[in-house]
N, C-alpha and C positions, 0 to 999 in steps of 0.2 A: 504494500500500500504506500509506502512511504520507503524514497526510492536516499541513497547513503548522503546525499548532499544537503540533506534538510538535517539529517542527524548531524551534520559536521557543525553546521551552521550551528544550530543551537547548542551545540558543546561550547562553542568560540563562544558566545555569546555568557552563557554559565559561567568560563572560566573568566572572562571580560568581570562580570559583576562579584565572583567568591574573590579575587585578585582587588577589582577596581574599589568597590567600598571600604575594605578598612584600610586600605592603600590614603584613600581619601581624609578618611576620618583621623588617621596618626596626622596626615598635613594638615588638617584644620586646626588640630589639638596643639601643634606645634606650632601656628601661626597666632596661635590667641595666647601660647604661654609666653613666647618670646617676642611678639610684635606689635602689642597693643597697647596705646596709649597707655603713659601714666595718667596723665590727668585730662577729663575729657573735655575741660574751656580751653587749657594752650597747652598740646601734646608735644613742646619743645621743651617745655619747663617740667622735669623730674622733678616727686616727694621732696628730695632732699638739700635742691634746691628754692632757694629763698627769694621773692623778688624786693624790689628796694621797698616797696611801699608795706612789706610785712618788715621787715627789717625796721622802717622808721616804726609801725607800730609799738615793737617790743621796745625799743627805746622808749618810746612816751611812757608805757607801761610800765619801764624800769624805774621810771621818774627822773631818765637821763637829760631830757627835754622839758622844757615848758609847753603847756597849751599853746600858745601864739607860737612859738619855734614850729611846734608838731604841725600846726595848721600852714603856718608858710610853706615846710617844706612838701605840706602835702600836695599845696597845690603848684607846688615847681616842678613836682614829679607829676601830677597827673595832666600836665599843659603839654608835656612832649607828646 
């Protein structure tokens, strides 16, 4: 009834999917462990890095700044 070229076919095709899916799913798993954003507003800036206007924060909050210092330099940083 079903002559050996249909049988070939669908073997390819079986070994295509038993092969091609977890083939797939390690490179997905491997692209979301080692490729995806740190942080998802500016994925150029790393956890561990600080940007200046967290930096002036902690200052203010160390009490290293005055209010008015804190406020000028906020707004000299946030005009660039």
């Amino acid at each position: 009834m079903f002559d050996d070229g249909f049988g070939m076919l669908f073997g390819g095709v079986w070994m295509l999917l038993m092969w091609g899916i977890p083939l797939l799913v390690v490179i997905a798993l491997l692209k979301y462990l080692f490729f995806r954003p740190r942080d998802k507003r500016n994925p150029d800036i790393r956890p561990e890095q600080k940007t200046p206007l967290d930096i002036l924060k902690e200052s203010y909050a160390r009490g290293d700044l005055s209010r008015d210092e804190f406020l000028q330099k906020r707004d000299d940083l946030l005009e660039k």
